[in-house]
C-alpha positions in Angstrom: 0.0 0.0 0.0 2.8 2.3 0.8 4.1 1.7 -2.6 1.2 2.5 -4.2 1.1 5.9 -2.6 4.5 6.7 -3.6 4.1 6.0 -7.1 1.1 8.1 -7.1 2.6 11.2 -5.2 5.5 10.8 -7.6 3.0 10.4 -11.0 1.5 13.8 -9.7 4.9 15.5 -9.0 5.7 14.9 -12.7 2.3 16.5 -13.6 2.6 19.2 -11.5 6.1 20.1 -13.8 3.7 20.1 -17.2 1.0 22.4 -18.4 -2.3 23.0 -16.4 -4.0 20.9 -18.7 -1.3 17.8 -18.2 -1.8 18.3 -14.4 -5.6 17.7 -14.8 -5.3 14.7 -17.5 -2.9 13.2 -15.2 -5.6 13.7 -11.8 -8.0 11.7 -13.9 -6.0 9.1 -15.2 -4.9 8.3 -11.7 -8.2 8.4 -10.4 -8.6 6.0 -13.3 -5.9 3.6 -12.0 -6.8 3.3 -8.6 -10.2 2.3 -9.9 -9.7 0.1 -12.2 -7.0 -1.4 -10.7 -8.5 -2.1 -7.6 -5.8 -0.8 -5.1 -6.7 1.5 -2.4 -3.5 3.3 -0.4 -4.7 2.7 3.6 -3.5 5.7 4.8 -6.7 7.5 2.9 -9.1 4.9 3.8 -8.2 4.3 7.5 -10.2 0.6 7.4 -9.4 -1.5 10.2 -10.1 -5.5 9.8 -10.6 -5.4 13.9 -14.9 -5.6 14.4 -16.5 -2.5 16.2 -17.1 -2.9 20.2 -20.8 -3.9 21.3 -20.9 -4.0 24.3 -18.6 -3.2 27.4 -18.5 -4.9 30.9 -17.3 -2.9 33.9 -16.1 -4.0 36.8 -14.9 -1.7 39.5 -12.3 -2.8 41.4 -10.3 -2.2 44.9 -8.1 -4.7 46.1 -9.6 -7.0 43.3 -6.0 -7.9 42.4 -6.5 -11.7 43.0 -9.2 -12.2 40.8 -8.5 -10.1 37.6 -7.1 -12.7 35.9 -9.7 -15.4 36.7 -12.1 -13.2 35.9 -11.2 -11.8 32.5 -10.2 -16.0 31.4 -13.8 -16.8 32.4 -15.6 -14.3 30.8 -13.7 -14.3 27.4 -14.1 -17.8 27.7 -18.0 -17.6 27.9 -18.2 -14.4 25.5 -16.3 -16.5 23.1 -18.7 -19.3 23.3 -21.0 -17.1 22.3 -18.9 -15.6 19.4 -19.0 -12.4 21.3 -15.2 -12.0 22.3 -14.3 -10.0 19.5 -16.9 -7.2 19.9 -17.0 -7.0 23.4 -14.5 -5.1 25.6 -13.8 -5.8 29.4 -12.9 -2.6 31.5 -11.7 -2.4 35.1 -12.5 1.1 36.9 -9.8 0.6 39.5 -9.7 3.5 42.8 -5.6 3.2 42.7 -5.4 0.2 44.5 -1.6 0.0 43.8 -1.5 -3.7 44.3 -0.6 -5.3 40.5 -3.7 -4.6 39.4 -2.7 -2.4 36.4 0.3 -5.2 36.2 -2.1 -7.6 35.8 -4.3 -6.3 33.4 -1.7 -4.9 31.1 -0.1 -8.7 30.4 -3.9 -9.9 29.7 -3.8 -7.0 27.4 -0.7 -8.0 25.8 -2.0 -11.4 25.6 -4.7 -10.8 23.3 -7.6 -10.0 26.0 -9.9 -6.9 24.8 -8.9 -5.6 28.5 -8.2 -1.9 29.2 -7.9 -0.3 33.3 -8.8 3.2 33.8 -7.3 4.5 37.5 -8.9 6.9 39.6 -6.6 9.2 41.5 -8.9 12.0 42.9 -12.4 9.9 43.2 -13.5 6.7 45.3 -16.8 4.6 45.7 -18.6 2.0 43.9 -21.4 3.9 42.0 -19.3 6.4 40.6 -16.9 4.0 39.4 -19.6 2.3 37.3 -20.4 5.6 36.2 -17.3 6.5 35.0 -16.9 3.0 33.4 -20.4 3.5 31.5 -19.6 6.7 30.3 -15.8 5.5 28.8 -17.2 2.4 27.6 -17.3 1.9 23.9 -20.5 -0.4 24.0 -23.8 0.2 23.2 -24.6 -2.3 26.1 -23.4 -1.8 29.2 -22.8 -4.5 32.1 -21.6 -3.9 35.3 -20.3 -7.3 37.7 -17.9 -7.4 40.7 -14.6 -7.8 40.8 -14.9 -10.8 43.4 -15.9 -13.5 40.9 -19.5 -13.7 43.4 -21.1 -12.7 40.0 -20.7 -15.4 37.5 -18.9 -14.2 34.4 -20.2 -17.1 32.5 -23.6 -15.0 32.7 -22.5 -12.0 31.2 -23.3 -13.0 27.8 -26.7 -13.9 28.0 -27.5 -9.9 30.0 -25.6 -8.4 26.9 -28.0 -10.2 24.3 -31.1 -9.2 26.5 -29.9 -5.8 25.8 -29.3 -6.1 22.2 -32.6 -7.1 21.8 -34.1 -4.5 23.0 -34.4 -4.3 26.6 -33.5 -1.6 28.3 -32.6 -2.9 31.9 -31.2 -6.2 32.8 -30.6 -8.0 36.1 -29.0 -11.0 37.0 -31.2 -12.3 39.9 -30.8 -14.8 42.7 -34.0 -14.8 42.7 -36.6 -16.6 40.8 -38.2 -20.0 39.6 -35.0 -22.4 41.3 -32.9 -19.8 42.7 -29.7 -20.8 44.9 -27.3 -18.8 46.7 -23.7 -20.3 47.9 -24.6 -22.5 50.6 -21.6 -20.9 52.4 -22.9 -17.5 52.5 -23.9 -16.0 55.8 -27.3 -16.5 57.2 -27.2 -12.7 57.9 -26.3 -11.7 54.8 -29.5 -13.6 53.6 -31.4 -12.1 55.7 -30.0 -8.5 55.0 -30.4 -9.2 51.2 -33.8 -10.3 51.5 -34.9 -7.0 53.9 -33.6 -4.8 51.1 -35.1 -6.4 48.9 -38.6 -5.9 50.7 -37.8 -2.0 51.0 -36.7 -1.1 47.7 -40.3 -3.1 46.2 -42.5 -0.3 45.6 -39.7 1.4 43.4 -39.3 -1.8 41.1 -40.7 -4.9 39.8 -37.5 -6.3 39.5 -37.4 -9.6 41.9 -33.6 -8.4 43.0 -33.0 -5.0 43.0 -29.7 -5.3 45.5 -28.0 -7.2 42.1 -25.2 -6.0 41.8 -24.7 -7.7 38.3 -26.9 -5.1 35.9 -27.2 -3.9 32.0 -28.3 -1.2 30.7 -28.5 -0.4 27.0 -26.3 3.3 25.9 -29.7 4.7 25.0 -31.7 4.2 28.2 -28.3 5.5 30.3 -27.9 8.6 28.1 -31.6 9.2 29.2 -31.0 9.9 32.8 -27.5 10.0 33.8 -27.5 13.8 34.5 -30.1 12.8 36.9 -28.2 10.3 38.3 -26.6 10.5 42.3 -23.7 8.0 42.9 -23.9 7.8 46.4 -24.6 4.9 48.3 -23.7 1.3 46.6 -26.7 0.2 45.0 -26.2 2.1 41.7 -28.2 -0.4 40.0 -31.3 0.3 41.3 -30.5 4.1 40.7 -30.4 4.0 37.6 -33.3 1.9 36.8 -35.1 4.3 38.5 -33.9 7.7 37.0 -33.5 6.3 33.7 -36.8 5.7 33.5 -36.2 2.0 32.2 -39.4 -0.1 31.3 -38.4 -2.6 29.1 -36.9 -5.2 31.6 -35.4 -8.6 31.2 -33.9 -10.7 34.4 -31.1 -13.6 33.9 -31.2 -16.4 36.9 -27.7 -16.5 38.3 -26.0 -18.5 41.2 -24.5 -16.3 43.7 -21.4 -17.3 45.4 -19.3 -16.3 47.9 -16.4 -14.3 47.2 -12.6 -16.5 46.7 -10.3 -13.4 47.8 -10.4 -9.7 49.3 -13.2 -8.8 52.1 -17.0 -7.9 52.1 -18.0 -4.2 51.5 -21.2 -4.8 53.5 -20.7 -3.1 56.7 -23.0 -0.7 59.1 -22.2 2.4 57.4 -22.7 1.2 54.3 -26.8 -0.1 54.9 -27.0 3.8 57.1 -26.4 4.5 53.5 -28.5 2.5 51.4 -31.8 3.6 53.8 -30.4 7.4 52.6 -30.3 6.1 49.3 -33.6 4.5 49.2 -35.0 7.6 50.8 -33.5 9.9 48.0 -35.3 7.5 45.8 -38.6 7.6 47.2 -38.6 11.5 47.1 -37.7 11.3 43.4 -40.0 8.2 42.7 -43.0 9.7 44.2 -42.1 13.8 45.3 -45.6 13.7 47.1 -45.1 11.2 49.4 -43.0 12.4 52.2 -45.1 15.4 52.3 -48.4 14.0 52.8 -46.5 11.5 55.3 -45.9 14.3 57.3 -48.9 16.1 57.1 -50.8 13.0 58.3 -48.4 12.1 61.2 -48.7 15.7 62.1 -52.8 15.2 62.3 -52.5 11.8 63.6 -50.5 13.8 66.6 -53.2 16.8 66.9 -56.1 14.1 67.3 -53.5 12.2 70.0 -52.9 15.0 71.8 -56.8 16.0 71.9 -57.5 12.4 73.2 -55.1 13.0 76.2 -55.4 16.6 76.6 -58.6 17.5 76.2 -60.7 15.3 79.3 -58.1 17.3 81.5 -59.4 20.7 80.1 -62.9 19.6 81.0 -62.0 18.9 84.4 -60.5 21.8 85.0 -63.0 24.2 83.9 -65.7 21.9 86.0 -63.6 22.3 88.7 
């Protein structure tokens, strides 16, 4: 190709030397050759034999150093299986954990793996690391999964083709017609999962709204992400609700517990999932806490009439 352009810089350059009228002969006859002959110089046409990304997964990550390489093997594994490794890209939003995580990711890289890292320096948390994951990614379908293998990458297939057919929210649920979750996970984590389930179920239809392990399609994320508040860890259920998603789609997964690194679930972090589901509620339904408190405050007038007023009567008998 680089040939070809040489010979037809220097063809011109010889025209260029002649009459006005030899220049313009000499344009067309090169036009002419190029046609005809069927050769095309790259550096015009800028084609590229690679296929166009998809669909992204993010996974945010802290400390996830362990499992990066497991997980990218797995899930190129299952996207391949579903000829899907070629157009879909795998990118770790990592809060500068400093622990071979960029290491790692840059020798699955140079192995062949569609696997890029982008490191936060000035920013920390969960939601706002998928955020900044959905908004880099190249996909028009966007997953999110942990980093600590408890979502199965083998599944991350099937909520990409949910969303390129058209839905525009997808969940991988424990929940369902023969749901399981690891036998080894902790009875109070069961029971946690399955109170915050209960809280969040006038926002959503969805049977697990705690998933972590969520689609959404380019489209329906474009829609609302101005709206959007990462606070809090359960940015899935944000953005199902600001983004105004009704087309919905749920994949059954099997939830396990996680192989390396420690759980994110402490006290602080359900104080801010009840904040987060109160935010929620206010946006959901602006009305409601108002009208709550207008008829707690009569509830209390009618109370205090009850206990107050026989006392009143007395006193004025008296």
């Amino acid at each position: 190709q680089l040939h070809c352009c040489a010979n037809r810089v220097e063809f011109l350059q010889g025209a260029l030397r002649g009459t006005t009228a030899r220049f313009i002969t000499s344009l067309v006859l090169a036009f002419a050759l190029s046609v005809f002959s069927g050769e095309h110089c790259g550096v015009v046409a800028g084609t590229s034999d690679m296929p166009a990304i998809t669909s992204t997964v993010v996974v945010p990550a802290y400390k996830e150093q362990p499992n990066v390489r497991k997980l990218t093997e797995r899930l190129f594994k299952a996207l391949a299986e579903h000829d899907m490794d070629k157009t879909t890209e795998l990118l770790y939003v990592d809060d500068n954990s400093q622990d071979g995580t960029v290491e790692t990711v840059g020798e699955l890289a140079a192995a062949g793996y569609n696997v890029r890292i982008i490191v936060r320096t000035t920013e920390r948390g969960l939601s706002s690391a998928v955020m900044k994951g959905f908004a880099e990614g190249k996909g028009t379908a966007l997953v999110c999964m942990d980093g600590d293998l408890q979502h199965p990458p083998e599944k991350a297939p099937l909520l990409l083709k949910e969303l390129h057919q058209g839905a525009d929210f997808v969940l991988g649920t424990r929940y369902g017609e023969g749901f399981a979750v690891d036998p080894d996970w902790p009875l109070y984590r069961v029971v946690i999962s399955k109170g915050a389930r209960l809280l969040a179920r006038p926002l959503t239809p969805l049977s697990d709204p705690m998933s972590g392990f969520f689609g959404i399609s380019r489209d329906a994320f474009s829609r609302g992400k101005n709206d959007i508040s990462p606070v809090g860890f359960k940015i899935g259920l944000e953005l199902f609700v600001k983004c105004s998603c009704t087309r919905t789609a749920e994949v059954q997964i099997f939830f396990a517990k996680r192989e390396h690194g420690e759980s994110k679930l402490t006290g602080k972090v359900m104080l801010y999932y009840l904040l987060h589901l109160a935010q929620l509620y206010q946006y959901q339904y602006p009305y409601l806490i108002p009208m709550v408190v207008v008829l707690a405050a009569v509830v209390l007038y009618y109370v205090a009439l009850l206990l107050f007023a026989p006392a009143a009567v007395k006193t004025k008998d008296s």
